[in-house]
C-alpha positions in Angstrom: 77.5 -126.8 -1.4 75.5 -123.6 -1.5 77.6 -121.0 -4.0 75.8 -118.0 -2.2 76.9 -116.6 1.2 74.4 -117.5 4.4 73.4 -114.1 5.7 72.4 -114.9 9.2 73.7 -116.9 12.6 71.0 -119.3 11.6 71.6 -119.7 8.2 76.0 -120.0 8.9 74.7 -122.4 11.0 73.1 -124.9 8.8 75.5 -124.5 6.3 78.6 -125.2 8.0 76.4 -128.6 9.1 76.5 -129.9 5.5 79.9 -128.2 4.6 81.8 -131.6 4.9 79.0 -132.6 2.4 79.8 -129.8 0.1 83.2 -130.1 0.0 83.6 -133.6 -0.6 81.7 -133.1 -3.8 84.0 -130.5 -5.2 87.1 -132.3 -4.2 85.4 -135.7 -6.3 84.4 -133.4 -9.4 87.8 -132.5 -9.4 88.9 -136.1 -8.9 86.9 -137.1 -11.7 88.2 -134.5 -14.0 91.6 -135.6 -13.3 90.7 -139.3 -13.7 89.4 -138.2 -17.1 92.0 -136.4 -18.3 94.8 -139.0 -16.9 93.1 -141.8 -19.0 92.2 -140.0 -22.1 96.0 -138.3 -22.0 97.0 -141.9 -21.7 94.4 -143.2 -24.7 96.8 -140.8 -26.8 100.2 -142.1 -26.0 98.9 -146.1 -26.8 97.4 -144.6 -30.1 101.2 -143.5 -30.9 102.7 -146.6 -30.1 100.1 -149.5 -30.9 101.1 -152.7 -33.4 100.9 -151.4 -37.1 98.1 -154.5 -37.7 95.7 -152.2 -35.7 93.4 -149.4 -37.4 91.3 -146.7 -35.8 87.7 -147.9 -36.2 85.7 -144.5 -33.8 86.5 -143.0 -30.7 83.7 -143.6 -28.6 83.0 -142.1 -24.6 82.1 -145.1 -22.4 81.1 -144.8 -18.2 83.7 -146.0 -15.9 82.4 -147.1 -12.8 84.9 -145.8 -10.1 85.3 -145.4 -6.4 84.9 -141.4 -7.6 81.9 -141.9 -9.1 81.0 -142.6 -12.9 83.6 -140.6 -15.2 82.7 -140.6 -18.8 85.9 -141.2 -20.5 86.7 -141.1 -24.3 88.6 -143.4 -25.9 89.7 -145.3 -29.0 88.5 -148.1 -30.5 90.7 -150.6 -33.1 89.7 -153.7 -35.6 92.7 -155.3 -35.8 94.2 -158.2 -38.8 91.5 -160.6 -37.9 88.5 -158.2 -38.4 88.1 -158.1 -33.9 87.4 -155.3 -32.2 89.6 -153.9 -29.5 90.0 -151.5 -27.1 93.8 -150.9 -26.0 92.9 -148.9 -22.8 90.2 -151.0 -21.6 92.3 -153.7 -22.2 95.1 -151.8 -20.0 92.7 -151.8 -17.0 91.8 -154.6 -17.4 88.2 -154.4 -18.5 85.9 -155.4 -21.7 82.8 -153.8 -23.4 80.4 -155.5 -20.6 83.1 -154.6 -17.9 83.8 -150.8 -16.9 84.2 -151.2 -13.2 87.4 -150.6 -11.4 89.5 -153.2 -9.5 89.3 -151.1 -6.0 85.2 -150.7 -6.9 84.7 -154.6 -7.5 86.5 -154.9 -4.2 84.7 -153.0 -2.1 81.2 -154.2 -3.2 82.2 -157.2 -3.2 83.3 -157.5 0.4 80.1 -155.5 1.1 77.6 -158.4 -0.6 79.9 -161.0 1.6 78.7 -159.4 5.0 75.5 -158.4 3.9 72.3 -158.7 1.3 72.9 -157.8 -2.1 70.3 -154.6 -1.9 71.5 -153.6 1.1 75.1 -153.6 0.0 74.2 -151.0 -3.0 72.3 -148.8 -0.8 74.6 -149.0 1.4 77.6 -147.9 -1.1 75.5 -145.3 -2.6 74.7 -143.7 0.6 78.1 -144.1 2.1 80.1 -143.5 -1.0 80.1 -142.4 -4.4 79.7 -145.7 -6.1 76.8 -146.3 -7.9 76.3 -149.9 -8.6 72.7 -151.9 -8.7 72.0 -154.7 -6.7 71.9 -156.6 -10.1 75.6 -155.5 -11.2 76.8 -156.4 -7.6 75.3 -160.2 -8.2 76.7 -160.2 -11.6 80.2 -159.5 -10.2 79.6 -162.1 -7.2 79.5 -164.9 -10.2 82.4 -163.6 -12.3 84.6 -163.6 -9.8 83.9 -166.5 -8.0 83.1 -168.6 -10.9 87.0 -168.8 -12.7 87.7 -170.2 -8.8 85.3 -172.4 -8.3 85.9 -174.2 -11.8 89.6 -174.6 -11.5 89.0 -176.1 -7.6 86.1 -178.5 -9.5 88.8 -179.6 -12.0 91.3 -180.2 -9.0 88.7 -182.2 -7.4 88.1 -184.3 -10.2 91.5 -185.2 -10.8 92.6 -185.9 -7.6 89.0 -188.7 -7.4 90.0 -190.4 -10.6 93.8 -190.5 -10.3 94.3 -190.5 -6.1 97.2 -187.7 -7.3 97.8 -184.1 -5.3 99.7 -181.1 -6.0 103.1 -180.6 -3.5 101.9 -178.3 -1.3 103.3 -176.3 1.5 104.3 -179.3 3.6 103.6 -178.3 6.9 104.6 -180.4 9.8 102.2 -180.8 12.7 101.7 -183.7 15.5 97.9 -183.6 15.8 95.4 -182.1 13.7 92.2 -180.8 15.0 89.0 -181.3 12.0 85.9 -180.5 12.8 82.9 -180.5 10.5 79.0 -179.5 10.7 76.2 -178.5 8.4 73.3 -176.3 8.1 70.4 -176.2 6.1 69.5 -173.4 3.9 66.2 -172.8 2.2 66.0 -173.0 -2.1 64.0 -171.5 -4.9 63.9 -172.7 -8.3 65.3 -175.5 -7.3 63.9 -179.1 -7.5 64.4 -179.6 -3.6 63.2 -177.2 -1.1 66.5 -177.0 1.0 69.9 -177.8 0.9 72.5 -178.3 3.2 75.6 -176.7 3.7 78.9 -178.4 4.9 81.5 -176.8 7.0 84.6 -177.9 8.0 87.6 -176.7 10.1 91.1 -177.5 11.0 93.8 -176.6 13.1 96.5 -177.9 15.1 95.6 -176.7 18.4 94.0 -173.2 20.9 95.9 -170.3 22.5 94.8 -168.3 25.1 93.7 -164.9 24.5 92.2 -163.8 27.8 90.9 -165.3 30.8 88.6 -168.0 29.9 88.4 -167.3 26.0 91.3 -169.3 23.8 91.7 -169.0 19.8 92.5 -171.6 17.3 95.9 -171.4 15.6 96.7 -172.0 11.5 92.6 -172.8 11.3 91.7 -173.8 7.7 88.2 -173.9 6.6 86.6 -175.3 3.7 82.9 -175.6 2.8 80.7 -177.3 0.3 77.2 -178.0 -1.3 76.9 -181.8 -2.1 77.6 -185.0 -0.5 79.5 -186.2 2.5 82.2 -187.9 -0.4 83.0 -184.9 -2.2 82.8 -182.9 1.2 85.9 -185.3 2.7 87.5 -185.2 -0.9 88.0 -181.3 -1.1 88.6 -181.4 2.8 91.5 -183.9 2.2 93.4 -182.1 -0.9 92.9 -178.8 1.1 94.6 -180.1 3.8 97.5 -181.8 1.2 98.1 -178.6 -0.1 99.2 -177.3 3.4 100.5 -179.9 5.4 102.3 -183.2 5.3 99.7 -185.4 6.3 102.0 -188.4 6.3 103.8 -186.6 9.2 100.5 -186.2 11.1 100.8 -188.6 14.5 96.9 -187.7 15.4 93.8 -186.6 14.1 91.2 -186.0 16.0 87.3 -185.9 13.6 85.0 -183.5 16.0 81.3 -183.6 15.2 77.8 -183.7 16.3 77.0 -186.6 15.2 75.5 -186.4 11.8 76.7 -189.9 9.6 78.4 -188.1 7.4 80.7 -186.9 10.0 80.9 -190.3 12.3 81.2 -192.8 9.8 83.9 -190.8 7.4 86.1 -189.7 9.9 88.4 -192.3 8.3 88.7 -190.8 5.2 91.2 -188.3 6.5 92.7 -191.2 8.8 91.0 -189.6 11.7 88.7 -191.0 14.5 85.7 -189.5 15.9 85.1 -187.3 18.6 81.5 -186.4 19.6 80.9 -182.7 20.7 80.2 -182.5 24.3 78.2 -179.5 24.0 75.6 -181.8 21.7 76.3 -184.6 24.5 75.1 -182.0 27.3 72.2 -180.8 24.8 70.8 -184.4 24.6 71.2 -185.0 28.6 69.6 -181.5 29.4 66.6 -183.1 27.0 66.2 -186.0 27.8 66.8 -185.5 32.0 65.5 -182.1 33.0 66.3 -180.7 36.1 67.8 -184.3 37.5 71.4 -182.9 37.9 72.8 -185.4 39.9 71.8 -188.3 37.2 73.5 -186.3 34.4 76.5 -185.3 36.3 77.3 -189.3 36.6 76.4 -190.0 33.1 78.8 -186.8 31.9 81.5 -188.2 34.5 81.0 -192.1 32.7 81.8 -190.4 29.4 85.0 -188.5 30.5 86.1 -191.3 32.1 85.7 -194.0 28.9 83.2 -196.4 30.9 80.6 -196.1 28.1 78.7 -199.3 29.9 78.2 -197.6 32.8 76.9 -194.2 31.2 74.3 -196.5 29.2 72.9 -198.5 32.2 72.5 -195.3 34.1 70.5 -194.0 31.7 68.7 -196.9 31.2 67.9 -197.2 35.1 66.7 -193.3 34.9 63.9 -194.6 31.7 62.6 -197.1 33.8 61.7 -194.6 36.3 60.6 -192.2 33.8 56.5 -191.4 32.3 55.3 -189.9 29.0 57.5 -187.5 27.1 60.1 -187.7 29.3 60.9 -191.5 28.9 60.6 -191.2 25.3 63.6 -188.3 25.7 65.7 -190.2 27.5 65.0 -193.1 25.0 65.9 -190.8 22.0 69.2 -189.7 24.2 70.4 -193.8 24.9 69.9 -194.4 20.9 72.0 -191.1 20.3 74.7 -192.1 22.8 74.8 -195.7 20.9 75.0 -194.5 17.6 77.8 -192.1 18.7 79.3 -194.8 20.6 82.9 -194.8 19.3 83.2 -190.9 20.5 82.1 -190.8 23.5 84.9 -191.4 24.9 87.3 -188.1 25.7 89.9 -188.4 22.8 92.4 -187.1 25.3 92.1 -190.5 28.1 94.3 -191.6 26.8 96.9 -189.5 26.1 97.6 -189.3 30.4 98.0 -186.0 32.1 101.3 -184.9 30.5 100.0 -185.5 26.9 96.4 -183.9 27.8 98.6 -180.4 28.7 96.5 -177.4 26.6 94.0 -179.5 24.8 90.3 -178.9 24.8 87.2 -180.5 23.9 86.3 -179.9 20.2 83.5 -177.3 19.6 84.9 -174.6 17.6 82.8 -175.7 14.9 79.7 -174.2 16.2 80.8 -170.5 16.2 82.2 -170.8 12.5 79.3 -172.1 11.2 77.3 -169.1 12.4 80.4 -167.1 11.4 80.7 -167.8 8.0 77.1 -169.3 6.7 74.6 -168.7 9.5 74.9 -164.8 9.4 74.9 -164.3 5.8 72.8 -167.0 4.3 70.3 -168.3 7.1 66.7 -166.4 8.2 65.9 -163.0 6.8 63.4 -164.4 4.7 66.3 -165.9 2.1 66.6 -168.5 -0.2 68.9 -169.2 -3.1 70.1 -171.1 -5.9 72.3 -173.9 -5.3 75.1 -171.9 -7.8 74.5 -168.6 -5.8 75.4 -170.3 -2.5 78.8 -171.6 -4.0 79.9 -168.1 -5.3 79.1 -166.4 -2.2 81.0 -168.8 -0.1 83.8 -169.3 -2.2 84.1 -165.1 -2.2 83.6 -165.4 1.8 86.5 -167.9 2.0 88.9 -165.5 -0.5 88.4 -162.9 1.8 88.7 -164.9 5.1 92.2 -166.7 3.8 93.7 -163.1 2.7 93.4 -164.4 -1.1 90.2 -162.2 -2.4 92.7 -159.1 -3.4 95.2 -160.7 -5.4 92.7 -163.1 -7.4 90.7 -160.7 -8.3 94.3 -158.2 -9.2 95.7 -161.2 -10.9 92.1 -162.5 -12.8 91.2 -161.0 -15.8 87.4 -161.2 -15.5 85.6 -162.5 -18.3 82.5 -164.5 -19.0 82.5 -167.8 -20.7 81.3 -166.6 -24.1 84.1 -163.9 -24.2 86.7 -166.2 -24.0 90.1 -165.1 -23.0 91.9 -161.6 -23.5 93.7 -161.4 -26.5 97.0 -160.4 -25.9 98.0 -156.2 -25.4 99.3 -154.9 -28.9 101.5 -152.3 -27.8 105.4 -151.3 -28.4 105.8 -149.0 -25.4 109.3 -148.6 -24.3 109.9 -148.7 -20.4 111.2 -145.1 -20.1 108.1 -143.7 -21.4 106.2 -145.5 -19.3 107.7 -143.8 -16.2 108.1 -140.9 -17.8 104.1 -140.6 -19.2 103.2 -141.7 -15.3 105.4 -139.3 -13.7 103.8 -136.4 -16.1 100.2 -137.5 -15.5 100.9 -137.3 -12.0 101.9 -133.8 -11.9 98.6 -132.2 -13.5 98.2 -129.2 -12.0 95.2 -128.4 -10.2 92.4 -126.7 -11.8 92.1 -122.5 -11.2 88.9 -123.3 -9.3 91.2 -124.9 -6.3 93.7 -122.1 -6.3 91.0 -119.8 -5.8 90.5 -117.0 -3.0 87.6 -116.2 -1.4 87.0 -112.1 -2.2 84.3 -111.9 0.8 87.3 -111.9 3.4 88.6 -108.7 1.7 85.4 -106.8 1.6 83.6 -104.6 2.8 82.3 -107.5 5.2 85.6 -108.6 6.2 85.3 -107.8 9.9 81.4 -109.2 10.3 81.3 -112.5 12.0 80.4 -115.3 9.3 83.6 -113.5 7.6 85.5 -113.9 10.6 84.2 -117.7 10.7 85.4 -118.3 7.1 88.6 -116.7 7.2 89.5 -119.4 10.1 88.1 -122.3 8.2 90.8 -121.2 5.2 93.5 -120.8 7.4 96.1 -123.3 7.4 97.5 -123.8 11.0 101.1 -125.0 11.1 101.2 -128.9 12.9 
């Protein structure tokens, strides 16, 4: 903000237009002083009352990425018994010597690069914030976050495939369990394959209605994974185990679109397969065109469990067919074979009482494009195989309400660190509360108790004067 007084209509004019501007960045310098002054106040008192093994080595200044901006903050370092050397207020915060970013800072990035490219999620902080990360830092973070997760789920996994055991989880009772699963294919570099495909799965235990014509899922659980359709059902399963009683499940219903993976493991979760109807009508829109009346019977075959029927129809509707169309409708009887066992509407035979508020499965469809599609598909992207597990696993954090309190609760460290030693400090309770309640009492700086002498001039009555004495007036709510 301009420190010199605009001296014409046109001039007030542009000024009060970036005013908000100014003033934000006066009210952050003071932030950051404060910030500065809270920590390095703070630096003292652990000095005072650190372990006796620990000796002061330097006092060294060090950036701190915050949601303020970067505050260069001062503080001690220690060599302690074993010749180490530590840092009792970065240790505090929960940071290292490669580490200086805040908690709320690694949050917001973080949920940025979920919804959006790594670039783009710097520039966008940068220009939206004061937060000054690179694209680079934000990646970094992706993986130190995510990898601590993914690691411990691995190690779950593994267990639960050589010893068949699970960890008692919530024990949720439901009567039927919706699961639906699907894939999609995302493009690789440095890689040895060219592509790899993504697995999604969902479940939940039935749809409410939120307006006319538009219904929701209720308790949905999603899970997703890079790798085979074994290990997809295996993480799907112990998921599941953690929150429900499976035991107690009457029905589960396997929704899909036909993919192997999906048909022929439905069983592995004691469900049986359903096909999607919305791929059943894609493949009878291919293969017959613009003959309604021949698909409508076909569809109506389905619904009504005579598979035989559905099959000769089409088969009738082939003979009568030429060229590209025939081999469509030939491509659409060997899909309806293979996807035999689910053609039939899971719900036939349930009778009309049980079939009261279910629906066809399909819910998959919008949660791929939800969760992978948007993010990770076209744009020109590829990926590493280890880049796509960290971003979903962070995508999944922040869908299920988790992402906050692992990263509060993780101390984030790379592998070579090793973990946090513990905090050598003999701080008494009382002046804990009583250092926090003094730090958060500074009083502000003379700059913010200032006046502004131009409304008591000799200008006082002109009309930018007149404009500023009304912007420094505080009107009573």
């Amino acid at each position: 903000m301009e420190n010199s007084l605009p001296k014409s209509l046109a001039e007030l004019k542009s000024w009060l237009q970036h005013l908000d501007k100014g003033l934000l960045e006066k009210l952050l310098e003071y932030a950051r002083q404060c910030y500065r002054t809270i920590l390095e106040q703070l630096d003292d008192a652990l000095t005072e009352h650190r372990s006796h093994g620990l000796r002061i080595e330097h006092r060294r200044a060090v950036w701190y990425q915050t949601c303020l901006g970067p505050v260069c903050v001062k503080r001690r370092v220690y060599r302690d018994g074993k010749g180490q050397r530590r840092c009792l207020l970065d240790e505090l915060m929960g940071m290292n010597k490669r580490d200086h970013i805040t908690l709320t800072v690694k949050e917001i990035a973080l949920y940025l690069a979920t919804n959006m490219p790594y670039r783009r999620a710097a520039e966008v902080l940068r220009k939206t914030s004061a937060i000054d990360l690179t694209h680079q830092t934000i990646h970094r973070l992706m993986g130190k976050v995510a990898d601590p997760y993914l690691e411990k789920a691995q190690n779950e996994l593994r267990w639960f495939l050589e010893t068949g055991e699970v960890v008692v989880g919530e024990g949720r009772q439901a009567n039927r369990l919706m699961i639906e699963a699907d894939g999609v294919m995302l493009s690789l570099q440095r890689e040895k394959e060219r592509r790899v495909e993504v697995k999604l799965g969902i479940a939940y235990e039935g749809w409410e209605k939120v307006s006319k014509d538009r219904y929701r899922t209720v308790n949905k659980t999603v899970y997703t994974a890079v790798g085979g359709g074994d290990d997809f059902w295996a993480g799907m399963t112990l998921k599941l185990q953690e929150l429900y009683a499976l035991h107690s499940v009457k029905d589960t219903v396997v929704g899909g679109d036909g993919a192997r993976w999906v048909r022929e493991d439905a069983s592995y979760v004691g469900g049986r397969f359903q096909l999607d109807r919305y791929h059943l009508n894609r493949e009878l829109t291919a293969a017959l065109g613009r003959d309604n009346e021949t698909r409508g019977k076909v569809w109506h075959a389905c619904q009504c469990g005579d598979i035989e029927t559905a099959l000769q129809i089409m088969a009738e509707a082939m003979r009568h067919a030429r060229g590209e169309q025939a081999q469509r409708i030939t491509k659409a009887c060997s899909y309806m074979r293979e996807n035999r066992a689910g053609l039939v509407d899971y719900r036939l035979a349930l009778g009309e009482e049980g079939k009261k508020g279910l629906r066809h499965t399909g819910a998959i469809e919008g949660n791929v494009d939800k969760f992978v599609a948007r993010r990770m598909k076209n744009q020109g992207m590829s990926w590493r195989v280890k880049g796509i597990s960290r971003l979903l696993c962070v995508r999944l954090l922040v869908f299920e309400g988790k992402f906050t309190e692992w990263l509060a609760n993780r101390l984030v460290l790379s592998k070579s660190e090793g973990q946090s030693p513990a905090l050598q400090i003999d701080m008494p309770g009382k002046l804990v509360r009583r250092l926090v309640n003094h730090l958060s009492m500074q009083e502000p700086d003379d700059w913010l108790k200032a006046g502004l002498p131009a409304l008591r001039g000799p200008h006082a009555s002109r009309p930018w004067a007149q404009v500023l004495r009304s912007l420094s007036e505080v009107q009573p709510i």
